[in-house]
VOBA-1610 file (N, C-alpha, C; in pm, whole numbers, padded with zeros to 5 digits, always signed):
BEGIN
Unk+04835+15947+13317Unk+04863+15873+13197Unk+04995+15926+13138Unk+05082+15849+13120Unk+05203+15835+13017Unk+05184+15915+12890Unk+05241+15980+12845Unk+05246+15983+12724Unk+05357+16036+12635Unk+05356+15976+12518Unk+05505+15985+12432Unk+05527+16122+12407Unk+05691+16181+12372Unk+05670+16281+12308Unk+05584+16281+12156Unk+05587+16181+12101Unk+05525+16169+11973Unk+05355+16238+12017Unk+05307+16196+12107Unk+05185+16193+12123Unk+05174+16379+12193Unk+05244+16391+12268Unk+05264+16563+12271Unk+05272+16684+12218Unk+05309+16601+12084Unk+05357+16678+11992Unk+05513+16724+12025Unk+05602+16662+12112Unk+05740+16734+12099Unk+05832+16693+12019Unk+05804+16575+11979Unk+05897+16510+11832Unk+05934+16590+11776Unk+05867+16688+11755Unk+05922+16810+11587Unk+05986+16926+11689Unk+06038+16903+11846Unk+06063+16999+11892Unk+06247+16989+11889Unk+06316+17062+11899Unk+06458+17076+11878Unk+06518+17015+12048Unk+06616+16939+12044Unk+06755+16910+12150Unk+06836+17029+12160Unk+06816+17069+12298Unk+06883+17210+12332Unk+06986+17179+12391Unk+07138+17203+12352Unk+07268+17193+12479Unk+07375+17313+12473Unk+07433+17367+12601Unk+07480+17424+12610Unk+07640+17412+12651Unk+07674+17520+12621Unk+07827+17484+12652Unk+07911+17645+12684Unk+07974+17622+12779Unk+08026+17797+12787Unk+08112+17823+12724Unk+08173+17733+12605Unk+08231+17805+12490Unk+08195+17752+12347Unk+08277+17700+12284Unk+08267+17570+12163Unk+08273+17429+12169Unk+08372+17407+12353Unk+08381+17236+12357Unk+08295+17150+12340Unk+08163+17175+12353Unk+08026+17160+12361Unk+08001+17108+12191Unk+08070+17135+12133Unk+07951+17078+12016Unk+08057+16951+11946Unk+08166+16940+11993Unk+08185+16774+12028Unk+08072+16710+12084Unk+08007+16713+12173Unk+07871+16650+12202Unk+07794+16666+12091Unk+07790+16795+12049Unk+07682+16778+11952Unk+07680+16733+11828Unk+07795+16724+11764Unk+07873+16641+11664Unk+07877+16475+11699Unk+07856+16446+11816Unk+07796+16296+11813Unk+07681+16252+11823Unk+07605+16377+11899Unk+07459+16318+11900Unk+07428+16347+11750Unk+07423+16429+11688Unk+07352+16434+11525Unk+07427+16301+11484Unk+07508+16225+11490Unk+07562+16067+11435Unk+07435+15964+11457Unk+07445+15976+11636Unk+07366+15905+11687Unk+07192+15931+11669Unk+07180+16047+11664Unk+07059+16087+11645Unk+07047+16142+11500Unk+07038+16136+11400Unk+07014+16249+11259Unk+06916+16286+11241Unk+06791+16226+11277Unk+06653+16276+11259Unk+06627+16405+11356Unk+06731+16418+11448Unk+06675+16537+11515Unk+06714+16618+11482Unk+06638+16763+11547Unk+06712+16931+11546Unk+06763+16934+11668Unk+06863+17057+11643Unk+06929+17030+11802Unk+06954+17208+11744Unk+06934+17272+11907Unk+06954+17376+11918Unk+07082+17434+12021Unk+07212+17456+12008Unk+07294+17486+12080Unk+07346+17594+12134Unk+07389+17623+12257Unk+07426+17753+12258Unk+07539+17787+12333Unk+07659+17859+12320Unk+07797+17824+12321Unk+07801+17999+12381Unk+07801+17993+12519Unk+07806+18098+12584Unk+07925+18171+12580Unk+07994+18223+12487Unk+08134+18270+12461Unk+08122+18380+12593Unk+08051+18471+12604Unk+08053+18597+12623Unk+08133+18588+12781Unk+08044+18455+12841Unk+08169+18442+12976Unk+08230+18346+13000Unk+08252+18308+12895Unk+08373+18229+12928Unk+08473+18268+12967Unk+08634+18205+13065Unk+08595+18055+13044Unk+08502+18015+13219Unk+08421+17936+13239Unk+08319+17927+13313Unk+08434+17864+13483Unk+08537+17785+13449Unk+08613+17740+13516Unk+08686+17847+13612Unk+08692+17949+13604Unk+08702+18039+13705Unk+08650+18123+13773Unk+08512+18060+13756Unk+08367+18144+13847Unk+08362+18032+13983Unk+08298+18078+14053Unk+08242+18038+14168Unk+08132+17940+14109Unk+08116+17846+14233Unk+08006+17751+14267Unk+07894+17837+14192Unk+07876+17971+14283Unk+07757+18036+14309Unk+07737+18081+14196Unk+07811+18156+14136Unk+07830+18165+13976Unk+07777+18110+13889Unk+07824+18021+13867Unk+07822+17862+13771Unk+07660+17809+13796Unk+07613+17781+13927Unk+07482+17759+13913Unk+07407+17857+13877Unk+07410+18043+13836Unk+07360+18148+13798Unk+07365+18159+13664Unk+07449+18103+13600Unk+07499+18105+13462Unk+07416+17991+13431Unk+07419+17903+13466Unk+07392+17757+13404Unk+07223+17808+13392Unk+07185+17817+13537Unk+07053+17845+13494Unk+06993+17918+13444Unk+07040+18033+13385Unk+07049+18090+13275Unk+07073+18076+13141Unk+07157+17972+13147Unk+07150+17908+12986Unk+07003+17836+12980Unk+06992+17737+13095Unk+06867+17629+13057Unk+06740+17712+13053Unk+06710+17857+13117Unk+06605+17934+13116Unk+06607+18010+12956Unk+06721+18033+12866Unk+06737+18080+12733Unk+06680+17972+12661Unk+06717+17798+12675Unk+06716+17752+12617Unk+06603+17706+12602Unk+06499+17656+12716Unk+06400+17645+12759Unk+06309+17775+12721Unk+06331+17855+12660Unk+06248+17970+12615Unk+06197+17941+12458Unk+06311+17869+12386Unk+06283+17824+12249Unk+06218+17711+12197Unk+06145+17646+12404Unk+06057+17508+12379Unk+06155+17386+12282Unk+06252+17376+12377Unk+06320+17254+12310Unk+06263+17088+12375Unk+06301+17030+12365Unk+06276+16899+12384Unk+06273+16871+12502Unk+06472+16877+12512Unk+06497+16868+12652Unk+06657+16911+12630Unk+06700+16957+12737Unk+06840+17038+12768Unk+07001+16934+12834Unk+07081+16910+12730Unk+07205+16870+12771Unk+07294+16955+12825Unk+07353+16944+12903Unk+07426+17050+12997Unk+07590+16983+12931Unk+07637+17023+12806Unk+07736+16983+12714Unk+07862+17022+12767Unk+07896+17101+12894Unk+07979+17195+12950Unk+08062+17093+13083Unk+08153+17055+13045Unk+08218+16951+13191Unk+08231+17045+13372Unk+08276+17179+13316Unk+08278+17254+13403Unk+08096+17262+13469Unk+07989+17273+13446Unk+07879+17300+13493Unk+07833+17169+13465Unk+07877+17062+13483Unk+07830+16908+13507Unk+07931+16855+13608Unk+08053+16924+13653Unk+08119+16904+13732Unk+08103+16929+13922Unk+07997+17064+13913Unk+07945+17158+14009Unk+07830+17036+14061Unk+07864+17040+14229Unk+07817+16994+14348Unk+07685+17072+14355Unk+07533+17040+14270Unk+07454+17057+14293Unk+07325+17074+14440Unk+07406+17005+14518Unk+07289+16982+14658Unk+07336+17133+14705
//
């Protein structure tokens, strides 16, 4: 059976996106437009930036590391706000 986030209870849960520096909350500065009723939880990985001169192998270690931080605070669901780690050849 289907069921809504309403019915889950995740409605009252926060929009998690990340970004490996600040470019990232340009995204998030449009979704609160588009969205205002939500929380949004962001997280702007300064510490290694900039992400564009890591490896493949890297970049998928980092990334999944953000979504495992972010995913720790039971968010909704996770935007990957970062062009560099939406850019990376996943297969």
């Amino acid at each position: 059976m289907l069921m809504t986030t309403e019915q889950c209870g995740q409605d009252q849960l926060p929009i998690g996106l990340f970004d490996s520096g600040v470019g990232g909350l340009t995204v998030l500065d449009a979704m609160r437009r588009l969205m205002p009723g939500e929380d949004y939880l962001f997280l702007g990985d300064t510490a290694r930036v900039p992400y564009g001169a890591k490896s493949r192998d890297e970049l998928l270690i980092m990334a999944r590391q953000d979504l495992e931080l972010l995913a720790s605070f039971q968010v909704k669901f996770i935007i990957a706000a970062c062009g560099t780690v939406s850019s990376v050849d996943h297969s």
